[in-house]
C-alpha positions in Angstrom: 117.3 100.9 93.5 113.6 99.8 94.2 113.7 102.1 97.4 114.5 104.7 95.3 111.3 104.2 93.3 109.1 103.4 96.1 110.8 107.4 97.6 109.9 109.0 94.4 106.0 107.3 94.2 105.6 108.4 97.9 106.5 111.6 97.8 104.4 112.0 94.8 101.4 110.8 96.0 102.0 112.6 99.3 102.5 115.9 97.4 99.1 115.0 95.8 97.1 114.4 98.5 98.8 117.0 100.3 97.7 119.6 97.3 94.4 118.2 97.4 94.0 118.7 101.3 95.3 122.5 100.7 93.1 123.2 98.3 89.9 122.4 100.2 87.8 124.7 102.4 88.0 122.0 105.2 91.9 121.1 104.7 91.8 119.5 108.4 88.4 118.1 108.2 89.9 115.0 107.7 91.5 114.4 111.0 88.7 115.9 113.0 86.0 114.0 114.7 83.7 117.5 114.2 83.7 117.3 110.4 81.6 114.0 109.9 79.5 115.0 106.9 80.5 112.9 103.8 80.4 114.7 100.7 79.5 111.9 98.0 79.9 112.0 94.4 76.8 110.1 92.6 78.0 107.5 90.4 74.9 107.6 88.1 74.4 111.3 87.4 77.9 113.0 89.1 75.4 115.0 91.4 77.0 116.1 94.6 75.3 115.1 97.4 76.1 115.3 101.5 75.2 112.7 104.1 74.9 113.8 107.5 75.3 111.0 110.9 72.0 109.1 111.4 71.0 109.2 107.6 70.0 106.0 105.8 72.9 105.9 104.0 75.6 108.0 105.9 77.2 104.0 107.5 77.6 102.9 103.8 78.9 105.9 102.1 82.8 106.0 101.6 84.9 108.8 100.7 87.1 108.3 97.9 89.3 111.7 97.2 90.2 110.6 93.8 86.3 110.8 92.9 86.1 114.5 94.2 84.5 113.6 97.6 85.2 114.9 100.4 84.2 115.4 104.6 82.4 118.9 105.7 82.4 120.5 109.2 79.3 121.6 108.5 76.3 121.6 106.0 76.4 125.5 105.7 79.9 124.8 104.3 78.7 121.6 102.3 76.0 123.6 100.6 78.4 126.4 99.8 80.3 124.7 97.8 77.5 123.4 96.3 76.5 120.2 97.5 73.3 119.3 98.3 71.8 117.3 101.5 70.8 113.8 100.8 67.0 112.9 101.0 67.3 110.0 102.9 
């Protein structure tokens, strides 16, 4: 019985993630070495803001797809969905 359970949470959670991957401009970005910009939802203010490699903060920020961030394959598609670059 506790498979059962543990088929019916995976598959929910994979049809989830799965929706969310669909849904975004980058769908792949995720499994591609090219799409290494970190789209990063502020805690403090909910601001979207990208990092890009060799920032000051790009090594310490995580992506966390249940907060709404996500990777970019490229800052033209990170500012068109309107995120904005970091400053640092």
């Amino acid at each position: 019985m506790q498979t059962f359970y543990m088929a019916i949470i995976v598959a929910g959670l994979a049809g989830y993630v799965g929706t969310d991957l669909l849904s975004s401009s980058t769908a792949f970005s995720v499994f591609s070495s090219a799409c290494n910009i970190k789209g990063n939802v502020s805690i403090d203010t909910g601001e979207r803001i990208y990092h890009i490699p060799g920032q000051e903060y790009y090594d310490e920020t995580r992506i966390s797809w249940g907060h709404g961030e996500r990777w970019f394959c490229s800052e033209a598609d990170a500012r068109a969905a309107g995120w904005r670059k970091a400053h640092r």
